[in-house]
KOLVO-584360 format. One line per 8 residues: number of its first residue (from 0); their letters; for each residue x, y, z of N, C-alpha, C. Coordinates in pm, 1 decimal. Atoms other than C-alpha are relative to their C-alpha. Example, Ala and Ser with C-alpha at 12.3 -4.5 7.8 and 13.67 -1.06 7.14 Angstrom:
# residues 2
0	as	89.0:-119.0:0.0:1230.0:-450.0:780.0:90.0:120.0:0.0; -82.0:-119.0:-6.0:1367.0:-106.0:714.0:-77.0:109.0:73.0 $
END
This chain:
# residues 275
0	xxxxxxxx	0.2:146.2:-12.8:6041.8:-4356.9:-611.4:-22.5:-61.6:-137.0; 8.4:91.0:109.1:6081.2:-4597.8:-872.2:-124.5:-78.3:-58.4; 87.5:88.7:-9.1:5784.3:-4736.0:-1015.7:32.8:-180.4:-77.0; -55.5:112.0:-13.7:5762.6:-5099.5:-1055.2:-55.6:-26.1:-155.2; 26.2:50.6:135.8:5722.5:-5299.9:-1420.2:-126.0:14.0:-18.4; 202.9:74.3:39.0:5336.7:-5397.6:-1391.9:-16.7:199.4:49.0; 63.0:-156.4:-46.8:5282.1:-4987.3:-1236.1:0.3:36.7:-168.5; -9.6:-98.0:136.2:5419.4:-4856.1:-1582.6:-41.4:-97.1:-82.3 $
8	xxxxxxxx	125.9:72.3:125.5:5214.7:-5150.6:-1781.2:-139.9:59.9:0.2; 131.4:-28.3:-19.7:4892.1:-5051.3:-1603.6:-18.6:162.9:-129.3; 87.6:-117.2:93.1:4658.9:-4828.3:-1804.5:-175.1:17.5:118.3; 115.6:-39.9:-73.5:4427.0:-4712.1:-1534.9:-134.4:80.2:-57.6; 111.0:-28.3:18.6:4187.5:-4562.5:-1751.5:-64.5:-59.4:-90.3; 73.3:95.6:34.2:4114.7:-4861.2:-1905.0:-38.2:-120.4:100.2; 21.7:65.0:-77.3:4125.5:-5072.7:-1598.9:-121.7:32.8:142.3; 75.8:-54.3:-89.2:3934.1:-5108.3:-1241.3:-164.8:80.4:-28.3 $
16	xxxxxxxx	138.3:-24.4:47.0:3622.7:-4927.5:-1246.5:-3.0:57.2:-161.4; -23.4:3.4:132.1:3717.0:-4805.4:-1590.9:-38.2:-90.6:-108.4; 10.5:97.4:65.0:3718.3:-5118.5:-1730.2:-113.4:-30.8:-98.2; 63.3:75.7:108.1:3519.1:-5264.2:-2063.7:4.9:-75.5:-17.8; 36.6:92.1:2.3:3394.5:-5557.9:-2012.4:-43.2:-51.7:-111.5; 21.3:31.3:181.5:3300.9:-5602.6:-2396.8:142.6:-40.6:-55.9; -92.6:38.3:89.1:3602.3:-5541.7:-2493.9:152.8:-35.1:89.4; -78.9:116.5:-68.4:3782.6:-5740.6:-2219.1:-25.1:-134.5:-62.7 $
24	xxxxxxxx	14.1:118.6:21.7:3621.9:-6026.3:-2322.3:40.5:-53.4:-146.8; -40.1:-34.7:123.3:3697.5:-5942.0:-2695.4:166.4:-96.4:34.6; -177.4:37.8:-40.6:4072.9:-5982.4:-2574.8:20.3:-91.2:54.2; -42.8:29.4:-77.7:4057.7:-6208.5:-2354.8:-46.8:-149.9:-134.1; 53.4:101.0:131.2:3886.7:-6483.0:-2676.6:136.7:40.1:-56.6; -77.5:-18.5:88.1:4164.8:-6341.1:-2920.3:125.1:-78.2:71.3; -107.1:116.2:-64.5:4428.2:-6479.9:-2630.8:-17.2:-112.3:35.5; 60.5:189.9:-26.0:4253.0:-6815.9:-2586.1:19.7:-44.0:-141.3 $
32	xxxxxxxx	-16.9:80.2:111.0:4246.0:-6868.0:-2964.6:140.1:52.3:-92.4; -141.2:-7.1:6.5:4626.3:-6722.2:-2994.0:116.4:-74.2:75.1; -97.9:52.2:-68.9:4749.6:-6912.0:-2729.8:-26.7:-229.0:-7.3; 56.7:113.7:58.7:4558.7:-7249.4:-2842.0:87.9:-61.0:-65.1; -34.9:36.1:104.4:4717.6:-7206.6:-3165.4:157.9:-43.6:5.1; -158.7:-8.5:-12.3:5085.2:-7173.0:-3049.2:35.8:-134.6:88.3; -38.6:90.4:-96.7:5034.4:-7447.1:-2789.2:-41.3:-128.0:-130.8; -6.0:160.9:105.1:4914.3:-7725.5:-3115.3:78.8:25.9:-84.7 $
40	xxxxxxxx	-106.6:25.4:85.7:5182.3:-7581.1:-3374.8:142.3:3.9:86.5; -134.8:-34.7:-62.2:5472.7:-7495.6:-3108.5:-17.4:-156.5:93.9; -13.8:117.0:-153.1:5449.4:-7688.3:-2757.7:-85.9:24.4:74.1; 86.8:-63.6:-116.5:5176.0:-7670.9:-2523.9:67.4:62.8:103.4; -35.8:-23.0:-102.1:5389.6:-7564.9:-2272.9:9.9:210.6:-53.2; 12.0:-140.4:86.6:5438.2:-7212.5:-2528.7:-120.4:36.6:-11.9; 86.7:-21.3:13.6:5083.6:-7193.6:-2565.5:-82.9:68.4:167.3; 26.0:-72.1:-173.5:5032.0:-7169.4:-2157.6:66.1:84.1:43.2 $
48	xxxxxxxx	-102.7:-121.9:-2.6:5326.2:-6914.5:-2149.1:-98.1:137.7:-90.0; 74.8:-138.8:60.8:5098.4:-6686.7:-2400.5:-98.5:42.4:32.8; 107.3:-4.0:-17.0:4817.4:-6759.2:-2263.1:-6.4:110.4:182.3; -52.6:-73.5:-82.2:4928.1:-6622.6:-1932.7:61.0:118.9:-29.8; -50.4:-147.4:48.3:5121.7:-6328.9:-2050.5:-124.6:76.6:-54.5; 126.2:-60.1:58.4:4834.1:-6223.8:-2249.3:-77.6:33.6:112.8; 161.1:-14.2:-167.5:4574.3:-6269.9:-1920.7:43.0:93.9:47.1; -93.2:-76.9:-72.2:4842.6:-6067.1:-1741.0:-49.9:196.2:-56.3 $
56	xxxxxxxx	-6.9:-115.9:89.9:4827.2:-5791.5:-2023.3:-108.8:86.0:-2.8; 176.7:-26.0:-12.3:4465.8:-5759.2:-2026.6:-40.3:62.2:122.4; 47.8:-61.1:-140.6:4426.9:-5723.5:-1697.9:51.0:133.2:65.9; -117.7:-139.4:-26.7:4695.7:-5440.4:-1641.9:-33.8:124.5:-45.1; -14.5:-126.1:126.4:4607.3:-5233.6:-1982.3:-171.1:-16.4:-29.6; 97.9:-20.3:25.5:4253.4:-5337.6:-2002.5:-30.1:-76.4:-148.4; 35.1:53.6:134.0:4266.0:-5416.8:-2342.0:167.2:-100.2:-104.2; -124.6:77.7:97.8:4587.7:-5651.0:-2578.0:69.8:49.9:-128.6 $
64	xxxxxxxx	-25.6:-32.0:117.0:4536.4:-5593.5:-2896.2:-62.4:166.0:-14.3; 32.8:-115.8:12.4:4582.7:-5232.5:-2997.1:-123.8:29.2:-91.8; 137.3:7.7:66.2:4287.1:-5069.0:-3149.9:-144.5:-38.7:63.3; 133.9:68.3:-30.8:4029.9:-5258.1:-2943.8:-102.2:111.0:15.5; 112.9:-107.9:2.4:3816.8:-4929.3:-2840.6:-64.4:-9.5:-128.1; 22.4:-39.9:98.0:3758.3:-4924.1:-3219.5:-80.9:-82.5:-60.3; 30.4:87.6:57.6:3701.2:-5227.1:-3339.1:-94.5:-119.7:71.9; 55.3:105.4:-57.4:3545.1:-5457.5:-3035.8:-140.9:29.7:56.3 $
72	xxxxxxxx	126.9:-18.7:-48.3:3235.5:-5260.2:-2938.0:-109.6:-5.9:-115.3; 80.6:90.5:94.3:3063.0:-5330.5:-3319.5:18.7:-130.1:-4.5; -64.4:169.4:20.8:3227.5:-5675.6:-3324.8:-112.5:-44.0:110.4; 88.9:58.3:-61.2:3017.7:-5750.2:-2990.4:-148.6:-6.4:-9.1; 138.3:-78.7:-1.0:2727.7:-5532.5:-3041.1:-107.6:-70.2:-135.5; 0.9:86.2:123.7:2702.2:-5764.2:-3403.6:-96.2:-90.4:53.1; 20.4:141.0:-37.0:2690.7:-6072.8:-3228.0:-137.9:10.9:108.0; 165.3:98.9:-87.2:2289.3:-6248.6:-3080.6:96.4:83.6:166.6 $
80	xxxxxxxx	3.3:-46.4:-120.3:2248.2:-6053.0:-2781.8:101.6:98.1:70.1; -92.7:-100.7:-6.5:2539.6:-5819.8:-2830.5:-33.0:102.1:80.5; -5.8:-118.9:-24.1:2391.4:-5524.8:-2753.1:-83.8:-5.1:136.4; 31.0:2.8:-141.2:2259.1:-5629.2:-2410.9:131.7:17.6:68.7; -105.5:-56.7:-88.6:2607.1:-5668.8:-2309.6:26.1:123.2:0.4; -1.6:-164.1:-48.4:2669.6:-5290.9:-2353.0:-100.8:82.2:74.9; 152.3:-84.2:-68.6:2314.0:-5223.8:-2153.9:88.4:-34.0:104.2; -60.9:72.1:-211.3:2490.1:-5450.0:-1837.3:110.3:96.2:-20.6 $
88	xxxxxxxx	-69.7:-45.0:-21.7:2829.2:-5274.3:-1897.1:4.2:124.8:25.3; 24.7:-130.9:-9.3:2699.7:-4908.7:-1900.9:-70.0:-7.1:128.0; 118.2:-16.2:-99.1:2438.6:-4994.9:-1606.4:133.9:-2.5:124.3; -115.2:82.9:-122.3:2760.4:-5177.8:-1412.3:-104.5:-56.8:119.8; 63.1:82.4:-79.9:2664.9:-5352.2:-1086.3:-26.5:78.2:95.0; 70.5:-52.7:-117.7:2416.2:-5276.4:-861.6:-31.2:133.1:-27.0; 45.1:-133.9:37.7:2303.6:-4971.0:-1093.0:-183.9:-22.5:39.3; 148.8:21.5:-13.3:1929.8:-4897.6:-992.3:-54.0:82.5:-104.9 $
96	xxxxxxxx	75.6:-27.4:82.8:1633.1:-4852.9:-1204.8:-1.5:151.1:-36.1; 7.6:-163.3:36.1:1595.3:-4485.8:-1386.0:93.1:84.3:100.0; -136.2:-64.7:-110.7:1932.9:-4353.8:-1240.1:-3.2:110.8:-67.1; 65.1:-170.7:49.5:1808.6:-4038.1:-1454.8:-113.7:59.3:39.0; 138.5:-42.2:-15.7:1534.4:-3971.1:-1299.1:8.1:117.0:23.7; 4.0:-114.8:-14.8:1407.6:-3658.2:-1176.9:-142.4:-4.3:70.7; 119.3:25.0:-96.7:1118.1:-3537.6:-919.8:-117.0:-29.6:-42.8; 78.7:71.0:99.6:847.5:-3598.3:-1164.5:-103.0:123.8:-71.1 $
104	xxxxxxxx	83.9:-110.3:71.0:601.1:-3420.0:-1356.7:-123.7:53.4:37.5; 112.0:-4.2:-9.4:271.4:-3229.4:-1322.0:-73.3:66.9:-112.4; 28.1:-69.9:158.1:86.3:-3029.0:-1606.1:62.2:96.1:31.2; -101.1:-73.0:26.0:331.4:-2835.0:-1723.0:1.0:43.8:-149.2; -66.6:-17.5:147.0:485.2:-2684.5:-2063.6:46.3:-99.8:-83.0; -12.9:90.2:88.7:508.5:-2971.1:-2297.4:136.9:38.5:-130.9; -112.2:-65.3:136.5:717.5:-2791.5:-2578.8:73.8:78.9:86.4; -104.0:-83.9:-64.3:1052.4:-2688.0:-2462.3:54.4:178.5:-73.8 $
112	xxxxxxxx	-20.7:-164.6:-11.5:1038.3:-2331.0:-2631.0:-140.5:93.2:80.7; 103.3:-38.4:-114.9:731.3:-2285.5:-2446.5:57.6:26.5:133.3; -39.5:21.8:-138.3:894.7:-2359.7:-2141.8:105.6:127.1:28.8; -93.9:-107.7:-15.0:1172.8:-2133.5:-2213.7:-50.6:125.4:-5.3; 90.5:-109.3:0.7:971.2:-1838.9:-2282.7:-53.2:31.8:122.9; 62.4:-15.4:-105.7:782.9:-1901.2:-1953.8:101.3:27.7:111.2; -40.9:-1.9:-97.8:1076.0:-1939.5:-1769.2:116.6:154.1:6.7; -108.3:-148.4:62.8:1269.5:-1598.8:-1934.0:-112.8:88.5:81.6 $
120	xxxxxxxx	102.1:-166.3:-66.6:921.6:-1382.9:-1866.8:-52.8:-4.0:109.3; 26.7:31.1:-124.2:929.6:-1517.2:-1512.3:115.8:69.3:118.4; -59.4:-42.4:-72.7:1234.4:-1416.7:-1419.6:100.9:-71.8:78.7; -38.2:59.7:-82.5:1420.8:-1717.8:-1376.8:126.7:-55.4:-108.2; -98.5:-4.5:106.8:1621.7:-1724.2:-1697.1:51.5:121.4:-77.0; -6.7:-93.5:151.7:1745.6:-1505.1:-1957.6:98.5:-44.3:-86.6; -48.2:19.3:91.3:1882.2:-1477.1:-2235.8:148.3:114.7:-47.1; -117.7:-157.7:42.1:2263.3:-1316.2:-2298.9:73.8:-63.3:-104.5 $
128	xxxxxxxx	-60.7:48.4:64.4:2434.4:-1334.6:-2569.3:12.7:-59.3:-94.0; -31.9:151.0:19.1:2286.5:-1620.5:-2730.8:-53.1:-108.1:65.4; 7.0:120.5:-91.0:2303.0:-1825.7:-2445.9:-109.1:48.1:145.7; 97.3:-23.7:-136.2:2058.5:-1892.7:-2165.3:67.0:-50.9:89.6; -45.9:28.8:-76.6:2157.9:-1862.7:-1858.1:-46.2:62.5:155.2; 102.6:-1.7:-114.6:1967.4:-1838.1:-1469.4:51.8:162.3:3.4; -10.8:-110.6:-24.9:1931.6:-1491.6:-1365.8:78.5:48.8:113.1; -136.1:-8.4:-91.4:2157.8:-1334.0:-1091.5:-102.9:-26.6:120.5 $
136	xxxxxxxx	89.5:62.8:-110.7:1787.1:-1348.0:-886.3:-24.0:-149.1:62.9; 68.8:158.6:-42.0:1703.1:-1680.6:-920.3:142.9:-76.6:24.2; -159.9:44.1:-56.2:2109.2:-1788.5:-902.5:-4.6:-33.9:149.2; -48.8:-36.0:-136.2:2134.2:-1653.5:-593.0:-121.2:-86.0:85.3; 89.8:16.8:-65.0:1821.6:-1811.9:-464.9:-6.3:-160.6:23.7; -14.8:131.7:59.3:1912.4:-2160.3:-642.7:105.9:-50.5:118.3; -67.6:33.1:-38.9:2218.9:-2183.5:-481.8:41.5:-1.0:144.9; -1.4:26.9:-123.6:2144.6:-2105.3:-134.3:-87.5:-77.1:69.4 $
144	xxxxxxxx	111.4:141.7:20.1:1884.7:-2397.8:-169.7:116.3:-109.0:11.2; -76.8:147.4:38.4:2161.2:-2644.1:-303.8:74.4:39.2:172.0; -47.6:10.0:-98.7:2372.5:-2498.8:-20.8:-67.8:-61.2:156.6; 37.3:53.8:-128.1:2118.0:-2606.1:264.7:5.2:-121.4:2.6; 56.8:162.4:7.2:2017.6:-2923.9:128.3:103.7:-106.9:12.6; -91.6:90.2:-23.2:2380.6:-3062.8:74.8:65.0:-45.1:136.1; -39.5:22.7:-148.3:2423.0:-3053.2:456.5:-86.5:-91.3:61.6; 103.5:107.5:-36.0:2151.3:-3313.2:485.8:1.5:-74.2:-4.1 $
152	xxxxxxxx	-34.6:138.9:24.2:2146.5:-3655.8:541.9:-77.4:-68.2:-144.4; 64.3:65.7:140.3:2005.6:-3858.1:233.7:-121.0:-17.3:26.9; 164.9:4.8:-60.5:1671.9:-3962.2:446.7:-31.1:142.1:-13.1; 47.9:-106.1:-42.0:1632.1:-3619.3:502.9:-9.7:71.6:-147.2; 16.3:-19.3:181.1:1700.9:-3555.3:85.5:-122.6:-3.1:-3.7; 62.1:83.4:112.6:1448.5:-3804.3:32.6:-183.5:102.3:65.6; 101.9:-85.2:-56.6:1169.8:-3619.7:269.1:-18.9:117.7:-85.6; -16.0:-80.5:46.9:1248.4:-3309.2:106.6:-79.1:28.2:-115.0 $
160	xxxxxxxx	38.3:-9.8:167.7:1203.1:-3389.5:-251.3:-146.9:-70.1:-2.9; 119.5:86.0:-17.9:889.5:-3629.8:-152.5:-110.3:128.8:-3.1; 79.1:-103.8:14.9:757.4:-3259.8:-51.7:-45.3:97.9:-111.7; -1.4:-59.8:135.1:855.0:-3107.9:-388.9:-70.4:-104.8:-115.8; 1.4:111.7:86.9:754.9:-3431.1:-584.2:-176.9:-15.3:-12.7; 129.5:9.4:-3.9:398.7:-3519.1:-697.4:3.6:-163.3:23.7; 23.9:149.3:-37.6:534.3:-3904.4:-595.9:-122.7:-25.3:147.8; 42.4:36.6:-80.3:370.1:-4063.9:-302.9:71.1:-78.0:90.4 $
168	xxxxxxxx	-152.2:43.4:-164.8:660.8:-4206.5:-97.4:134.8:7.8:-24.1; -106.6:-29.6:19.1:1001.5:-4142.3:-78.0:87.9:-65.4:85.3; -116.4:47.9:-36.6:1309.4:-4301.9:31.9:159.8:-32.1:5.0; -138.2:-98.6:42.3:1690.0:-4254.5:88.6:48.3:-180.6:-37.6; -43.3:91.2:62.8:1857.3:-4574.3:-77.3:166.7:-8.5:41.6; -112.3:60.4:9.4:2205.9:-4725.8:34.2:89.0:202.1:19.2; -10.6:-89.0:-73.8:2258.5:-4344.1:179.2:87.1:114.0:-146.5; -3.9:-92.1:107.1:2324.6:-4200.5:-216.3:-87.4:-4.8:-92.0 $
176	xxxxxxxx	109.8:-6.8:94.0:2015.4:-4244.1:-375.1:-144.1:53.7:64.6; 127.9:-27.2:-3.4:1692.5:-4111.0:-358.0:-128.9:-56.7:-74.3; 123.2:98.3:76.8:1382.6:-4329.9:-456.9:-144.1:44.1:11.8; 124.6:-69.3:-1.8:1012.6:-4166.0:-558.4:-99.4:-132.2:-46.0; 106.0:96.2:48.8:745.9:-4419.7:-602.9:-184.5:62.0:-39.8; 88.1:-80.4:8.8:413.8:-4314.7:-727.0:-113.3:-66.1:51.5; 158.3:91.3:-89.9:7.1:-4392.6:-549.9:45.0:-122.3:-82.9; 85.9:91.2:28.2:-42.2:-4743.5:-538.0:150.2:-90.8:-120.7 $
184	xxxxxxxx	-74.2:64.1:127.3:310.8:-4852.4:-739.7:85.0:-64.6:140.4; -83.8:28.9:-78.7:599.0:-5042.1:-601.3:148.9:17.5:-63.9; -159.6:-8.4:84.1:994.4:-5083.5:-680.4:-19.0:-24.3:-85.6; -26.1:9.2:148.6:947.9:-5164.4:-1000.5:-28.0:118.4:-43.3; 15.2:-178.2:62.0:800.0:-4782.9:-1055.2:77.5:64.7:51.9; -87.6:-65.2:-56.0:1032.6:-4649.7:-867.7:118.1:119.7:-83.8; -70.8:-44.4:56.0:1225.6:-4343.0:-1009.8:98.8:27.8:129.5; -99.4:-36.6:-102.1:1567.9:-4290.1:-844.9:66.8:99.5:-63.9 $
192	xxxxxxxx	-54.4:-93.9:0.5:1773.5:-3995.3:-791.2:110.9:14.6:67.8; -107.3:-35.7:-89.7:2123.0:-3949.1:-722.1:12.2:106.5:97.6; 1.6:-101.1:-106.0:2179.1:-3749.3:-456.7:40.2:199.8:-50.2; -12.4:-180.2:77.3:2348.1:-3423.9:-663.4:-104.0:5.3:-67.5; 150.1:-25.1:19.5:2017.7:-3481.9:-872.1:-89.1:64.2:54.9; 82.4:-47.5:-79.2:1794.9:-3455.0:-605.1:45.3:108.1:88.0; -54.0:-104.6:-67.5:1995.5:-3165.0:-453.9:-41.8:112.3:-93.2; 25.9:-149.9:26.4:1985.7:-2946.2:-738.2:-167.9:24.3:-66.8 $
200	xxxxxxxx	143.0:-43.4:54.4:1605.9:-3022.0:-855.9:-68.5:42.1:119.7; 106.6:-92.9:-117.7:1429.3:-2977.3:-482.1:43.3:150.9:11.4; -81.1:-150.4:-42.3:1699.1:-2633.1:-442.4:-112.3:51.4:-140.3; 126.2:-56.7:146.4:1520.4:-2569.1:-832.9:-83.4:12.4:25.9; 126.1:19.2:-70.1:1192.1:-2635.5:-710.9:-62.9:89.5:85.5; -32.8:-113.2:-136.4:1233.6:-2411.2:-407.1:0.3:135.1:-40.6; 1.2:-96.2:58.5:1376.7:-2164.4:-583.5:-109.8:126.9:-79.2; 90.3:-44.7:115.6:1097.0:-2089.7:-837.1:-59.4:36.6:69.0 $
208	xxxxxxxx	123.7:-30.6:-75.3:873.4:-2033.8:-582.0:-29.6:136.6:38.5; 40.5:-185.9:-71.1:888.8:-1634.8:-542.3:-4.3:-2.3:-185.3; -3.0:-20.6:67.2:891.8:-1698.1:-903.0:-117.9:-7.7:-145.0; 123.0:29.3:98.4:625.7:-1896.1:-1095.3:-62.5:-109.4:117.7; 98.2:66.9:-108.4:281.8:-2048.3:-896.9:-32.6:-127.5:-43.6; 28.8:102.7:35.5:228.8:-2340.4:-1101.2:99.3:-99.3:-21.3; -67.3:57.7:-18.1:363.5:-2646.9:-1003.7:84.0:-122.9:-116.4; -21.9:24.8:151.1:370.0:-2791.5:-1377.4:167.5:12.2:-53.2 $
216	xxxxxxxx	-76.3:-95.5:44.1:598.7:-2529.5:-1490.2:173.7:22.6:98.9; -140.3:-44.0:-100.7:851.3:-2520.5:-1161.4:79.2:-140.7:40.7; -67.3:168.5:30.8:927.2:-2943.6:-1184.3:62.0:-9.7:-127.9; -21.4:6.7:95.6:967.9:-2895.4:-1520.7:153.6:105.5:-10.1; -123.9:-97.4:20.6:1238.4:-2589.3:-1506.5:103.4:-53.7:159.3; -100.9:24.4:-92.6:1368.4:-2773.0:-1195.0:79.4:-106.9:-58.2; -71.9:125.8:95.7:1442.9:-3081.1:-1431.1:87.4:69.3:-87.6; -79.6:-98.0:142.3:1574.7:-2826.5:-1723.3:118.2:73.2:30.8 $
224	xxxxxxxx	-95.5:-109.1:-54.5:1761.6:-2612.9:-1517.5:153.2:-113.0:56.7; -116.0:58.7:-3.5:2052.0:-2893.2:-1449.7:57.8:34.9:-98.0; -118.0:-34.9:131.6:2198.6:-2832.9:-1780.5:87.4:109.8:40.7; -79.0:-98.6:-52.4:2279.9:-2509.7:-1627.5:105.6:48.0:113.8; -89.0:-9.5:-140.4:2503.4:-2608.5:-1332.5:156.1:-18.7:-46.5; -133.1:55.6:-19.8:2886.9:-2567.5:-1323.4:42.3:-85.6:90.3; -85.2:20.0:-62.1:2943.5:-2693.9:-1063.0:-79.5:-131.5:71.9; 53.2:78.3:-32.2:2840.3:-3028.5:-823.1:-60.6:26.3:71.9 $
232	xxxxxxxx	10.9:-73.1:-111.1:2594.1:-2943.4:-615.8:-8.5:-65.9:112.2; -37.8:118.4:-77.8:2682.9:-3255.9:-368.2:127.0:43.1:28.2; -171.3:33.5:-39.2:3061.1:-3243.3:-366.1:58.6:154.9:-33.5; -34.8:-178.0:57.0:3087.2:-2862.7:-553.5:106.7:-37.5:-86.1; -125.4:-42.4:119.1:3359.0:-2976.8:-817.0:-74.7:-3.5:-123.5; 11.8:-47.0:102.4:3370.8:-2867.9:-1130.2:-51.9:-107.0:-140.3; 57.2:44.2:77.9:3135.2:-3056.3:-1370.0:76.6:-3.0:-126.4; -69.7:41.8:117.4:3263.8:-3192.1:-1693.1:-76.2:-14.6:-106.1 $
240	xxxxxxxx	102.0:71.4:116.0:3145.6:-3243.6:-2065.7:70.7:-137.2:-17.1; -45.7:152.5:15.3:3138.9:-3579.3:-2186.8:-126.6:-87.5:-97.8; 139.3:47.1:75.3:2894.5:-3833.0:-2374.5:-23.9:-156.9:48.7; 94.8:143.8:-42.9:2694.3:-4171.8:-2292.4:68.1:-90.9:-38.5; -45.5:161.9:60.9:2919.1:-4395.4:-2446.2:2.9:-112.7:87.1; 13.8:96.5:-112.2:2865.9:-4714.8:-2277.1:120.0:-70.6:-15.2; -152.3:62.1:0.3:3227.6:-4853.4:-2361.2:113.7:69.2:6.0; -126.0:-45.0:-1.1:3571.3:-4712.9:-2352.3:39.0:39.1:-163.5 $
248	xxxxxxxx	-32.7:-37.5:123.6:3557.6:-4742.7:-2719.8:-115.0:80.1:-80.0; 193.4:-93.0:35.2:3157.2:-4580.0:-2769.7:-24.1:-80.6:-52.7; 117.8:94.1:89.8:2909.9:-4780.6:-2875.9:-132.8:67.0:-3.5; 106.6:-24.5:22.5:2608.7:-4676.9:-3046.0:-68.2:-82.0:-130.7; 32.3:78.9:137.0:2371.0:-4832.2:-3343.4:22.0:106.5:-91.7; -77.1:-50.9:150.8:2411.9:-4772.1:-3665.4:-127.4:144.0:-35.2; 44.6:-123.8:26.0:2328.7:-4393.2:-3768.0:8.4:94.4:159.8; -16.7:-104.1:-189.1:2342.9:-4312.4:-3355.6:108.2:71.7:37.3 $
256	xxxxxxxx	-152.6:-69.3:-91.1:2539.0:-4051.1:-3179.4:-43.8:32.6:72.1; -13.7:-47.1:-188.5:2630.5:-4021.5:-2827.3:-48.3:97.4:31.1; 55.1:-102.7:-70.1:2468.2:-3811.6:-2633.9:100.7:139.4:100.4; -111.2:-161.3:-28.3:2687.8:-3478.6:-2497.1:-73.6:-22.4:194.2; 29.3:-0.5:-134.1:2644.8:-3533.4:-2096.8:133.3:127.5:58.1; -85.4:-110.5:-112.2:2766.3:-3310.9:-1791.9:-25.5:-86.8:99.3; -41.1:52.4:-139.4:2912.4:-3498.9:-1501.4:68.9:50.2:86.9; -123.3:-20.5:-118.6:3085.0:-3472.8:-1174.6:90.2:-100.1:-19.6 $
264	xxxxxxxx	-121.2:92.8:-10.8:3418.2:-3639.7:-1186.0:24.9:-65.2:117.8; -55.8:52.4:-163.8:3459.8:-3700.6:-817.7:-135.3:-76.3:55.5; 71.9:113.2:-56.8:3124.6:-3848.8:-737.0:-70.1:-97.7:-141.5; -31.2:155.1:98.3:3119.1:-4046.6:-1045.9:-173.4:5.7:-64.1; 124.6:6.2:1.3:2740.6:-3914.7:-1130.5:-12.9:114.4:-113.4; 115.3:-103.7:147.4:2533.9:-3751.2:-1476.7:-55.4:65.6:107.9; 53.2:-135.4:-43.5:2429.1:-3459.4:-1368.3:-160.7:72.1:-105.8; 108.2:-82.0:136.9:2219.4:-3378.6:-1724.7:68.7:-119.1:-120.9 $
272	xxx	18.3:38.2:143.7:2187.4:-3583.5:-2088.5:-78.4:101.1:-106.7; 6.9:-160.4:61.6:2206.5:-3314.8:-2367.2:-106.1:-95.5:-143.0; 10.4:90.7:91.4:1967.9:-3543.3:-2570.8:-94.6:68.3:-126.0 $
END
């Protein structure tokens, strides 16, 4: 089948949820004060013809003027209050508070070669190669954890991890989030947990438990131990690298670099920040 004019304009991975709202608005100024200009030296009637085409363009491809990834996320980030807009555009709408969270902490290993050490002469890591990577024991033990838990409703997540968690109440959120609040706090303390989150830290959690007795040490390698997942443990596809950029074009301050993340592609969720 034929596709239609505007199909083969679109740029879907700048549009729709895609979209950069920075550097939409970037474009969408450059065609207000291009189509201004053409409508007081030409004809206004030429100026509402560009001005339209342009809107059109934007909206299709995301962005007008080529280059914008490059050039419009310092240009905003510049400008009084710039760099809030890239906080709203990375959060998007209706993002909840600490959407990184994790089940929480208790005394634990503070220094992460500590941790690693503890969690190698435990029996729940090793080391091949080089590279660390879960043992075929604790694998196998991990993953028939994630496997129970993903058959669970989200309330029933949120119970779960409330048991693994040193929070004090727990709750399943809009039926993909998980919310830990701690004694005596309210939503505003609230750490939330996507649902593959809270799948593979309570299965972590669980896991450790024929492994190491202190509960410090087994929140802590249940938080750590995401880095180590291929795969989703919600949906099961194949996790991706990638980095924090909060725009289409990256934005960070000056001397900053992006952070190296692992996501799921299909439920649209960080999995781990490699920070």
């Amino acid at each position: 089948m034929r596709s239609s004019f505007g199909a083969r304009l679109r740029r879907p991975e700048h549009t729709g949820e895609n979209r950069c709202w920075p550097c939409t608005v970037v474009n969408v100024a450059l065609v207000g004060v291009c189509a201004g200009g053409l409508g007081v030296a030409v004809a206004p009637l030429v100026g509402v013809a560009a001005a339209g085409g342009g809107l059109a363009l934007v909206w299709l491809r995301g962005y007008l003027v080529p280059g914008t990834p490059r050039f419009a996320p310092p240009l905003v980030a510049a400008l009084p209050g710039g760099a809030a807009v890239f906080d709203e555009a990375s959060a998007g709408t209706g993002s909840p508070p600490n959407e990184g969270g994790s089940l929480g902490t208790a005394d634990g290993p503070d220094d992460p070669e500590d941790l690693l050490a503890r969690l190698v002469e435990s029996g729940v890591l090793e080391v091949n190669d080089g590279t660390v990577v879960p043992t075929a024991a604790f694998d196998e033990r991990w993953r028939a954890e994630m496997d129970e838990l993903r058959e669970r409703t989200t309330a029933e997540l949120a119970r779960a991890a409330l048991d693994a968690s040193p929070a004090a109440e727990g709750r399943a959120v809009d039926g993909e989030w998980v919310a830990l609040s701690p004694e005596g706090g309210g939503v505003v303390d609230e750490t939330w947990l996507s649902r593959p989150v809270a799948i593979a830290e309570v299965a972590g959690y669980r896991a450790t438990g024929s492994f190491l007795s202190d509960d410090g040490t087994r929140l802590a390698a249940a938080r750590t131990n995401r880095m180590l997942l291929d795969d989703c443990p919600d949906c099961g596809a194949a996790l991706e690298r990638g980095t924090d950029m909060s725009c289409c074009g990256g934005h960070t301050g000056p001397g900053e670099e992006p952070s190296p993340t692992l996501a799921c592609p299909d439920c649209e969720v960080r999995l781990y920040t490699f920070d």
